[in-house]
N, C-alpha and C positions, 0 to 999 in steps of 0.2 A: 451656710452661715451668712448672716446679714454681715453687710460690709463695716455698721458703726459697729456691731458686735467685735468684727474683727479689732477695729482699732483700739476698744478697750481691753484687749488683751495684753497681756504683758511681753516685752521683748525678752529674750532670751539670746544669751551670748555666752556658749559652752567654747573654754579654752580647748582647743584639739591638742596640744602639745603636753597638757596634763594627763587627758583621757588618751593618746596614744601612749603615755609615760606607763597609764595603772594598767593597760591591756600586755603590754611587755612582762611587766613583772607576773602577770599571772599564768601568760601563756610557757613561758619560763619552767613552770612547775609541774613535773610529771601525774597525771593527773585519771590517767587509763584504768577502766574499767574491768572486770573480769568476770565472764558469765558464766566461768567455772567454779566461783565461788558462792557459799552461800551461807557469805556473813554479809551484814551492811554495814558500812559500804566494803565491799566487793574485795577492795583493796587498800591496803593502810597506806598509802601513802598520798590519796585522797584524804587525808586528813590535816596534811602539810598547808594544803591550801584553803581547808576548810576552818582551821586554827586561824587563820593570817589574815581569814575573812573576818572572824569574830573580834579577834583586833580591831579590824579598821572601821567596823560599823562602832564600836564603842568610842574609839578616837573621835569618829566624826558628830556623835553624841547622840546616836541612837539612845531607844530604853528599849526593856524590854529583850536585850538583845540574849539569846539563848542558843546553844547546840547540845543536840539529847545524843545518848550514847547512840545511834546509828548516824551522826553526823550533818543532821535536819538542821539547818540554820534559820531563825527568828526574828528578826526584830521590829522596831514599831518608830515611825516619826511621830511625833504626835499633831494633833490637827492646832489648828491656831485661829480657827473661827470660830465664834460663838453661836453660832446655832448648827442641830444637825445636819450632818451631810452623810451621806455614804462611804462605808472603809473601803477601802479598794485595797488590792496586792499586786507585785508584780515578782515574778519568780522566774528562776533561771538556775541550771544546772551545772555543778564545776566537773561532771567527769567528764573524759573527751573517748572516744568510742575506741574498742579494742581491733577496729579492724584494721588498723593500719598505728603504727608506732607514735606514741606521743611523749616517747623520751628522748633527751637530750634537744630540744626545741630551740634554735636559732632564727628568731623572725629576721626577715627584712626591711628595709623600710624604703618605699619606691617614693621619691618625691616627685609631682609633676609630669608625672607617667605620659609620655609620647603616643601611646598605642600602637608600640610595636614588641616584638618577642621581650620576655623577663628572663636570662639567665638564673633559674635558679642556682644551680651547680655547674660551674664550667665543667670541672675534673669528670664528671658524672653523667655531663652534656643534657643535663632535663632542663627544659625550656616551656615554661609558660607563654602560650601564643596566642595572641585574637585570632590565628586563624581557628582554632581548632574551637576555645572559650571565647565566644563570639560576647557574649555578657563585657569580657575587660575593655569592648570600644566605648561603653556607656561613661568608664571614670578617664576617659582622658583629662589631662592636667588637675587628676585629684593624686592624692598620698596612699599610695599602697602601703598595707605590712602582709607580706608572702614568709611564705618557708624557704630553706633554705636546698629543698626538694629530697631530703631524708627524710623527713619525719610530715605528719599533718599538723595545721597550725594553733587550733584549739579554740578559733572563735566560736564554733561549735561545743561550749556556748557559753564563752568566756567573753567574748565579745558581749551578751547577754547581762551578766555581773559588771562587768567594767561599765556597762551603759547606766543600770541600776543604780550602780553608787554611786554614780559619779553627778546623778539626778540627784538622787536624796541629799547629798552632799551640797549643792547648788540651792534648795529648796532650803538646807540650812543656814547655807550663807544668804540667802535672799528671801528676811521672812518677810517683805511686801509682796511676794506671790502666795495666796491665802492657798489653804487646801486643808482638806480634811485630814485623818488618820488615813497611815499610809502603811501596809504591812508587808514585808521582804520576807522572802522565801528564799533558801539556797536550798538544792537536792547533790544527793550522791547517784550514780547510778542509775541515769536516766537511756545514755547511753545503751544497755543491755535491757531495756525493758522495767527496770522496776523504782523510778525516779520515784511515781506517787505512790508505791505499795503502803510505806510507814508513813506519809506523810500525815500528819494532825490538823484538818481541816478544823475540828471544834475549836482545836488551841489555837489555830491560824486565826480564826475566826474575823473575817473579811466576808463583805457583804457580796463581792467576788473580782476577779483578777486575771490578770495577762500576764503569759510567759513570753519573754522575752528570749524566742527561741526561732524564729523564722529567716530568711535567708533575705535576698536582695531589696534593698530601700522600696518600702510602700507595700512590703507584702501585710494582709490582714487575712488570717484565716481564722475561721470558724467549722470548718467539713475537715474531716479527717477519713482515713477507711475504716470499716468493719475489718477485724483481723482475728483469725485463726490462726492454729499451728497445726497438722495433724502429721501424724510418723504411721506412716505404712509399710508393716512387716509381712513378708513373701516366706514361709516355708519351703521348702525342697527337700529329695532326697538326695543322700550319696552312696554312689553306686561304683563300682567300680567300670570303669569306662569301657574294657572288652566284655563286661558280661551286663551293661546297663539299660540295651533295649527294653522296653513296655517296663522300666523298673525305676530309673532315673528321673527325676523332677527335677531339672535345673530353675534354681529362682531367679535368678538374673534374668533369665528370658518372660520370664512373668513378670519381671518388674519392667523389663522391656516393653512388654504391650500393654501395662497400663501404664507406662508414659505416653506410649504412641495415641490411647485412647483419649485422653484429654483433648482437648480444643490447642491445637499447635502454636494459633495466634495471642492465644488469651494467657501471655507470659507479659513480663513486667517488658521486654524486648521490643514489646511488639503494641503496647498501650500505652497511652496518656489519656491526662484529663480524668474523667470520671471513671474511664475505664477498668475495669478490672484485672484481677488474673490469679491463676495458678502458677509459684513458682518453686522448682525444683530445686533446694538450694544446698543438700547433700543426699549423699548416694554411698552405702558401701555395704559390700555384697561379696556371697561367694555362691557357689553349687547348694549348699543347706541352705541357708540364708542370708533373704538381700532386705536390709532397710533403705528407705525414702520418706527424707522430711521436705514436705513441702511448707511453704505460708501462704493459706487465701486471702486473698484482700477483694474490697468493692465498697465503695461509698454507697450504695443504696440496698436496705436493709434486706430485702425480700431475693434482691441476687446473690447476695452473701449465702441467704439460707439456701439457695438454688444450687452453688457451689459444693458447700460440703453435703448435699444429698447426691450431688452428681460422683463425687468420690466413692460413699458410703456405694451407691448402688453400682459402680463400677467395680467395687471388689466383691459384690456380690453376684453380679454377671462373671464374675472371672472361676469365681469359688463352684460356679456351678455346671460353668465348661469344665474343667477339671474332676467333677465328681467329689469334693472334696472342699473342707475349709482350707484352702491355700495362703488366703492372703486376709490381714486384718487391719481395719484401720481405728483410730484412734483422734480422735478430733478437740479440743480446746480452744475454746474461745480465748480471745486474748485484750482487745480491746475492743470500744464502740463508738459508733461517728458521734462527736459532741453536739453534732447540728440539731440533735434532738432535743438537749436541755440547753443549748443556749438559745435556740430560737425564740421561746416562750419569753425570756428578756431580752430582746436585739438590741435593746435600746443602748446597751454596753458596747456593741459592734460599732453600732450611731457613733459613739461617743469619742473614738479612736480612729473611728473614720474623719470624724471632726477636724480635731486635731491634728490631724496630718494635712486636711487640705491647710488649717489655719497654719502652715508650715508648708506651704508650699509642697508640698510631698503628695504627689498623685495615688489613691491606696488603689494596691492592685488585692481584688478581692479574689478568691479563689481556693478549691479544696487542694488540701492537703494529701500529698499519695506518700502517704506515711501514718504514724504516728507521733501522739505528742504526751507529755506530762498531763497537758490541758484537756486530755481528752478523760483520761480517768480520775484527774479532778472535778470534771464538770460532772461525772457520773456519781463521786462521793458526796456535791452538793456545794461545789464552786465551782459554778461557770466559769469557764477561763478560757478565752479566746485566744489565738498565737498572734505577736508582732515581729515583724523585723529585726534581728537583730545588725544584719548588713552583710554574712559573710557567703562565700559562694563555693563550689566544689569540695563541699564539707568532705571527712573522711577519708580526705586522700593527702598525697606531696604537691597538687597543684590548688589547695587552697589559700585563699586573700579574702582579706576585709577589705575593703575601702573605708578610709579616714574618718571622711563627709559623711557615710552612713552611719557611720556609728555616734556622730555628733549630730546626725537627725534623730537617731531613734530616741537617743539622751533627751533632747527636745522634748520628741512626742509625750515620754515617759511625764516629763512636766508641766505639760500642756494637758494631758491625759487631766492629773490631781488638780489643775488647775479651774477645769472643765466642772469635773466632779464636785464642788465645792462652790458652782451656780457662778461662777466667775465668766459670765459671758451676758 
């Protein structure tokens, strides 16, 4: 961006003591997913804070502002410049993921962090340390909020919502920052996989949009993986053990050598970056039958497909050593890299890329080894690229935000509309 460009942009001065105030109250609120259920959302008490959300966008004078019976949150700022511009969306997710407890939640608040060990729990002795989280030497003398090392802290991706509003809200209070139509998305449910299943792209209806769902300041992704599920079931016989010679089929030992058959290194263990893998991530078996669910993952479309024929034809090498159908596998696609359909408009990546330099905010561009909401939105026909939301070590008792991220990403999110709406 040209330098006069820069200086006609507007400044921005996000209160932290407010925005750390709304991140409290929301992280507060049990909010855990469940992927044994199959109502949306997942769990009713995800609706505590899905209520509380609808509140506070009407307070702050959204329109528009709606929640449908699976707990989809809507609303709309409206633009305030007279000529067309572009809708944009920014959306974020209130469940917080079932793999680790998100009840009874006691944040922290670290001021002026030293860069040395964070007591979480004396009693408990869990201790947050740069040596181990090399990432926490980055916020010296910023404001942590950590857990209290019981539970995980829910900026994943609550930090996400707190950033949101706390933007639209700003954008209300400061209408000399012009901008287009602005449309807010909350999901249920993103955590276990099905954040976009109901989601209502028509009714959303945004020309397209960023989830504010990614981890340490400056991250911008648009690559995600290709993802499969597949569950491989092993028959066996049972036999009785003194009379089971040439009789007996143990399937634990077949499910044994098609673990041993896969590629060893190409586990989530043992890869980064674009890399791929095979991972094993349950197992339970007896002498008749042993199942194994694996997930494939690979950012590049044509190894993904290479993956699950390597399966498929490894239990077909197995089935034929044995003389017999032994073993079956079962494959489901799951999601798909968004690189596909955002690249054909980049210009959106441009756009957030912009924005963060004109913010000082270096964007760290880079695929995703995961999944995103964004990614099967872009596939329904919103492009939607992921941002920053600031927080680190998601999913566990040693995750943190920092303060200052989350009043950049606030930023970006305003600078974003502001961008959008030819303000440069």
């Amino acid at each position: 961006m040209k330098q006069d460009k820069i200086e006609d942009l507007t400044t921005i001065r996000i209160d932290k003591e407010n925005l750390i105030n709304r991140f409290m109250r929301y992280v507060v609120i049990d909010t855990e997913s469940d992927p044994n259920s199959d109502t949306t959302p997942s769990t009713k008490k995800q609706w505590d804070l899905a209520n509380m959300l609808v509140e506070e966008l009407k307070h702050i004078g959204l329109t528009d502002v709606t929640i449908d019976k699976n707990a989809y949150i809507m609303a709309t700022l409206p633009s305030n410049v007279d000529h067309k511009v572009p809708t944009i969306g920014f959306i974020s997710h209130f469940d917080t993921t079932p793999d680790f407890t998100g009840a009874n939640v006691k944040p922290q608040r670290i001021d002026a962090y030293d860069g040395k060990d964070i007591i979480l729990n004396k009693k408990e002795q869990i201790i947050l340390s740069p040596d181990y989280f090399e990432d926490l030497k980055l916020y010296i003398g910023q404001t942590l909020i950590t857990t209290d090392g019981t539970t995980l802290l829910g900026a994943d991706d609550k930090a996400g919502i707190t950033e949101i509003i706390s933007a639209i809200e700003y954008l209300v209070n400061h209408p000399e920052i012009k901008h287009g139509d602005i449309r807010i998305g909350f999901t249920p449910d993103e955590e276990i996989g099905r954040g976009a299943h109901k989601f209502d792209v028509k009714k959303f209806n945004a020309d397209w949009a960023y989830t504010m769902d990614g981890s340490q300041i400056g991250e911008l992704e648009y690559e995600n993986f290709n993802a499969a599920g597949a569950v491989v079931k092993i028959k066996g016989k049972i036999v009785h053990p003194g009379y089971a010679k040439g009789k007996m089929i143990n399937s634990m030992y077949i499910a044994q050598d098609f673990i041993n058959s896969l590629p060893r290194l190409e586990t989530p263990e043992h890869t980064s970056d674009r890399q791929g893998f095979f991972h094993l991530h349950q197992m339970e078996g007896d002498v008749e039958e042993t199942t194994l669910q694996y997930i494939i993952r690979d950012h590049d479309k044509e190894h993904f497909e290479a993956r699950k024929e390597m399966l498929s034809k490894l239990a077909g090498a197995l089935n034929e050593q044995h003389g017999q159908e032994v073993i079956t596998v079962t494959i489901k696609d799951q999601y798909y890299n968004m690189r596909e359909k955002v690249a054909p408009v980049m210009h959106i990546v441009d756009l957030a890329e912009e924005a963060m330099k004109s913010l000082d905010v270096t964007p760290i561009i880079k695929p995703i080894r995961g999944g995103t909401d964004g990614s099967q939105l872009s596939y329904m026909g919103l492009p939607c690229p992921n941002i920053f939301a600031g927080g680190h070590n998601f999913h566990g008792r040693y995750e943190y935000v920092p303060a200052e991220s989350m009043v950049k990403a606030t930023e970006v999110i305003i600078r974003i509309a502001e961008l959008a709406a030819g303000n440069n």
